[in-house]
N, C-alpha and C positions, 0 to 999 in steps of 0.2 A: 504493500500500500504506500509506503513511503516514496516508495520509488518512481509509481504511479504520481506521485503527488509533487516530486523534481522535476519530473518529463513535464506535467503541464507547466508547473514556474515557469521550466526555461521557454515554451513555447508561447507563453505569454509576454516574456520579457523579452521576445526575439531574438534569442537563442533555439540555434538548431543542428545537426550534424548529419552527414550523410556517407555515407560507408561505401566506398570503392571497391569494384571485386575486382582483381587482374585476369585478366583471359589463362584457362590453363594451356600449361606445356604441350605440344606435339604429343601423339602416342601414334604408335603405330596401329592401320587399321585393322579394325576387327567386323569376318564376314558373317554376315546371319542369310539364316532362309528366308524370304518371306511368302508371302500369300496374301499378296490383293484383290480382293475379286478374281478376276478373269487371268491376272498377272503373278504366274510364280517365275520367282526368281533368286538370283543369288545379289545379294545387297553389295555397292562396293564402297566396304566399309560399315562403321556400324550404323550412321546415319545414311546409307547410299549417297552422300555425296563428297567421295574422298576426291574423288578427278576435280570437282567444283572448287575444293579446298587448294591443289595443287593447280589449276587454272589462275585463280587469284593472288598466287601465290608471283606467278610469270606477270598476271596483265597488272592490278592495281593494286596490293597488298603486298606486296614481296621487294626483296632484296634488285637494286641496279644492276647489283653486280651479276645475280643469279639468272637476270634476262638477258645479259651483255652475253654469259655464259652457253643459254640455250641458244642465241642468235648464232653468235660464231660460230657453233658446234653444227650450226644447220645449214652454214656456207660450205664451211670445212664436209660433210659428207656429200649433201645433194645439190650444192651451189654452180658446181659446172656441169652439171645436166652427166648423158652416159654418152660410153662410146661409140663412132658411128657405126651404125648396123650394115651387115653386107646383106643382107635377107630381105627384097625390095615388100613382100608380105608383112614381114615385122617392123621393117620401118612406117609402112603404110599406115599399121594398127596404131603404133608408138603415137605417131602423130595424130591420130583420129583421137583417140584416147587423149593427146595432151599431157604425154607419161612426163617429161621433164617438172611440170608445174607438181603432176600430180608426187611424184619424189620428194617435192620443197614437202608439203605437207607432210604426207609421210612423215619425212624425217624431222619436222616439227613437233608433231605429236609423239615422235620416238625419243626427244629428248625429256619433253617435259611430263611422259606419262613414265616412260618405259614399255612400252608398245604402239602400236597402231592397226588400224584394221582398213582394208576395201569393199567396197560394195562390187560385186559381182554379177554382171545381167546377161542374163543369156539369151543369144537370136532365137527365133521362132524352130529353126532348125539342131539347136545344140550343136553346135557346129563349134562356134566363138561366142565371144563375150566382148560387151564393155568395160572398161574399171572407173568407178568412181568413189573418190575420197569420200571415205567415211569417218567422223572424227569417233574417237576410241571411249572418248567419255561418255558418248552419246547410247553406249549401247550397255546392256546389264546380260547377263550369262543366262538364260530359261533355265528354267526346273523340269526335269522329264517324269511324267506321270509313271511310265514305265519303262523298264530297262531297254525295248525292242524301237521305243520312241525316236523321232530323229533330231538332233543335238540343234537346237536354235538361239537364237537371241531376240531381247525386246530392243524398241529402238524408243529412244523421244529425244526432244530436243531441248528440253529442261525436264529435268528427274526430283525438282524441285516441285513442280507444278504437274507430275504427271496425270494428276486426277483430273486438270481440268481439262476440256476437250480438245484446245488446241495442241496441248502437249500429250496425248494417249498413245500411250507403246503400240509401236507397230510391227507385228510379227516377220523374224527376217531369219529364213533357214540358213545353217552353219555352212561353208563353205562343202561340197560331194560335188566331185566328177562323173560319179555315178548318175547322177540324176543331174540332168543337165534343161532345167528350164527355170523360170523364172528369177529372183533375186535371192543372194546369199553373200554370206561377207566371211572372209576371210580374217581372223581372229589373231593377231602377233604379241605373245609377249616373251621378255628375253627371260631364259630361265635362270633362277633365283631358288637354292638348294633351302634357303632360309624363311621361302615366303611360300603363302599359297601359289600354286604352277596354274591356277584360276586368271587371276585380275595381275597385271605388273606393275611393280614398284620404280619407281625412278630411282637413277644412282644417286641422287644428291638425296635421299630421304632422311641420312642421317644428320643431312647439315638442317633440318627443315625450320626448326627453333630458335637456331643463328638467319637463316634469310626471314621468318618473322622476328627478330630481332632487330636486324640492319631497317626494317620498314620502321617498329615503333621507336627506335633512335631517331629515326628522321620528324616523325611524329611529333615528339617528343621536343628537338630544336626549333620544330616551326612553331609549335604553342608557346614556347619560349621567347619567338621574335614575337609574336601577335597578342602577347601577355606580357611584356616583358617586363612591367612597371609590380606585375604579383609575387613572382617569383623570389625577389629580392627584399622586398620591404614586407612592413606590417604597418597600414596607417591605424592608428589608434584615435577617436575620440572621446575627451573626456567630460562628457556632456551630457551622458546619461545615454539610455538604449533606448533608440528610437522606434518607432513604429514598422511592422513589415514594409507598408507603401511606403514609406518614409524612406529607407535602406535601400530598396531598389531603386529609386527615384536616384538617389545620389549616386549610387553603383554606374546606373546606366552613365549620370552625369559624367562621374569619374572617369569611363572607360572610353567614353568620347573626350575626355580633353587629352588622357593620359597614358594611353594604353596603348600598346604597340608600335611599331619600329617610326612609324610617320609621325609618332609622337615627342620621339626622344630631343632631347634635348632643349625643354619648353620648363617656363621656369613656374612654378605653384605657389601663388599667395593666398594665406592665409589668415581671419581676422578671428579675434575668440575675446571672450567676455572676462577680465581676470588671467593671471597663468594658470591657475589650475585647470583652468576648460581650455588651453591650448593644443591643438592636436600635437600625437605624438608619433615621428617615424623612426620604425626599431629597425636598423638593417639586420636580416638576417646572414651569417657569417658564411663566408665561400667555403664551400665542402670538398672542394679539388674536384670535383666533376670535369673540367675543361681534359685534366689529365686524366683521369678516371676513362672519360671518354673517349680520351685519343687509343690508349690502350685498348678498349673494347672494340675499336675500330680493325686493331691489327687481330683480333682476336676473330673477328668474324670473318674476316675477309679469307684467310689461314681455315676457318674450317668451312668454309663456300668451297673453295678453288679444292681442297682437299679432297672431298664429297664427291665435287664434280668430275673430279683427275682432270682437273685443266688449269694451268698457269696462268696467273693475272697479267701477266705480263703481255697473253697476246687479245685482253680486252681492255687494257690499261695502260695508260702512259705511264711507267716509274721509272721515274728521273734515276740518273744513273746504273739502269740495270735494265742490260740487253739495247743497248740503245741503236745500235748498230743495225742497218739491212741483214746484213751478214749471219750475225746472232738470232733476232728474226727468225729466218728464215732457216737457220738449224733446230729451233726450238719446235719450231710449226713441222718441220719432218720428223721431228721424236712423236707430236703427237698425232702424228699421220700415222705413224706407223703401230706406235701401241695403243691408240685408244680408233679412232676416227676409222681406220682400215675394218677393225671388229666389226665397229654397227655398220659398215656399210655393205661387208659381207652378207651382215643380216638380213637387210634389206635384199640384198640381190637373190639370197637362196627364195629370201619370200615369196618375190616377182618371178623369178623363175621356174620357180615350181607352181605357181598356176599356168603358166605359158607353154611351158609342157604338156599340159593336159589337151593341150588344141594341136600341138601339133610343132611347136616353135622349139628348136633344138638350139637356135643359137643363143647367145648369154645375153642378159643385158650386164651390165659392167657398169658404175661408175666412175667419172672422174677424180683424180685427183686434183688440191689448187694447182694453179701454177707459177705463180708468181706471188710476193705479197710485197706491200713496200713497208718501210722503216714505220708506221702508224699501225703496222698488223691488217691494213682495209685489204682481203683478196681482190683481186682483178683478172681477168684474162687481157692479158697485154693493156694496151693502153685505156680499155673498155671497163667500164664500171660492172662490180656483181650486183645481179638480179636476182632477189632471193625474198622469201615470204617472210617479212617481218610486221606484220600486221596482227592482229586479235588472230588467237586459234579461232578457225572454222566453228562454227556452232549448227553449223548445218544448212546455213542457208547459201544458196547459191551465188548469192551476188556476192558473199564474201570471199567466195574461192575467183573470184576475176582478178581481186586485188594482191597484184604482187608489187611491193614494194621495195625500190633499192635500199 
């Protein structure tokens, strides 16, 4: 009762407090069954929207670095298209299909999911097929009623809203040569002895809490400039506790004359009745934060690039390290060779191995870069690279037109 009886004082004398919850930590996802109505499936993650989380993670919530990261990493694999084809049949398809554009993707969603998927359409004749980019988020794994059943997936194009009608999963048989008609999507992720061989993980998973990290440091500095008169002070008046209207009223005043970076340096007069009713400013004492901060800066940047297995250096200007063409250009062949060569093998058996099923024996291949200059920007000779760095796909078509250098 007592207590009961402080809460109202203070909320009379205009006194009040309000309790901040921090976002928790990363954890890695966990799969459930579900059963929605008409829709069984396998969850990805425990809220079905871990791709959502890792989406946000590249577009508007996440680490500079860790998109500087997926970008390169998607020049460096599918950035100079493949080699020319002697097979004037598979060159034909390549180009109907729009296989180069269709690669940037791909290998966009390869970095930032840890797989990707194609949509699959077959002629009237099962003869051949179309390929078209299917993004990986877009689709949840089916539940089979029965063993003998055929292996599918749901599709929607936000899994957030799938109840309502514009977003209703739309049934899409699992990739079979076997049965060769209508539409089916071909399913990639890299295997992962540690994770479900279901949904794939991206390599940077472990850095996931350092690139939310790198976002709420930014966060963090810009409330800093756009507040910057709170942080530091504590104005006090000794006047007595004003009224709630009363308090806002001056707040708002306050934070229009005084608050934020267009404000600094504007000088505050003040009149008061007596010294005892003079307001009072208590600075609060520097915590080292500045350093504090710088340190946590080398902290994340070291477990991003680490995560990644890719060097800052070929997203980043650091003064005195690697500054050289030269050096460049060795760095980017070490990671051509052990990191960049793997996923893009992957990608080729993937392609490949539907193209075979029609009839196409020869490879598609890969480019390597070929050149990069002293900034790390790839190029083919003196021509600028063309490469999908725009919003992942979300399914809609006019977003796949836009490739942007």
């Amino acid at each position: 009762m007592e207590a009961e009886k402080n809460k109202e004082n203070n909320l009379e004398k205009g006194v009040s407090a309000k309790v901040f919850q921090f976002n928790q930590a990363y954890e890695a996802p966990i799969y459930k069954f579900e059963k929605k109505g008409d829709y069984h499936f396998l969850s990805f993650g425990s809220d079905n929207l871990y791709p959502l989380l890792l989406l946000n993670l590249y577009n508007n919530y996440g680490s500079p670095l860790n998109r500087a990261i997926i970008n390169k990493k998607t020049k460096m694999i599918a950035g100079f298209g493949y080699k020319p084809l002697q097979d004037p049949k598979l060159n034909e398809w390549a180009k109907r299909n729009n296989l180069e554009r269709l690669l940037l993707y791909l290998a966009k969603d390869f970095m930032i999911y840890g797989g990707f998927a194609v949509e699959i359409i077959w002629n009237r004749e099962g003869t051949s097929f179309d390929l078209k980019y299917l993004p990986i988020h877009t689709l949840r794994i089916g539940l089979k009623d029965h063993e003998d059943d055929e292996d599918y997936y749901w599709y929607s194009k936000d899994w957030g809203q799938y109840k309502k009608e514009d977003y209703k999963p739309e049934y899409i048989k699992q990739f079979d040569p076997k049965v060769r008609q209508g539409r089916q999507a071909l399913y990639y992720i890299e295997p992962n002895p540690s994770a479900t061989d279901l949904y794939p993980i991206p390599d940077y998973s472990s850095a996931i809490n350092f690139i939310d990290l790198d976002y709420q440091v930014g966060v963090y500095h810009l409330n800093q400039v756009r507040q910057g008169y709170q942080p530091s002070y504590i104005l006090n008046f000794s006047t007595g506790i004003p009224s709630i209207d009363e308090q806002n009223q001056f707040f708002r005043s306050f934070q229009a004359n005084f608050m934020g970076a267009q404000n600094s340096g504007k000088i505050m007069i003040t009149y008061s009745d007596g010294g005892d009713q003079k307001p009072e400013i208590l600075a609060v004492p520097d915590n080292g934060s500045d350093e504090r901060f710088i340190m946590l800066q080398d902290m994340v940047e070291k477990q991003i690039t680490q995560a990644h297995e890719f060097p800052i250096q070929l997203v980043s200007v650091v003064p005195g390290s690697l500054g050289s063409q030269d050096e460049r250009k060795e760095l980017m062949a070490e990671v051509q060779t052990y990191y960049i060569a793997i996923k893009q093998n992957q990608m080729e058996e993937a392609i490949n191995g539907i193209l075979e099923t029609i009839g196409f024996t020869e490879k598609i291949v890969l480019n390597d870069y070929s050149v990069a200059d002293k900034t790390g920007v790839l190029t083919r000779g003196e021509e600028p690279l063309q490469t999908a760095d725009s919003i992942v796909d979300t399914g809609n078509d006019e977003t796949q037109d836009q490739i942007l250098v």
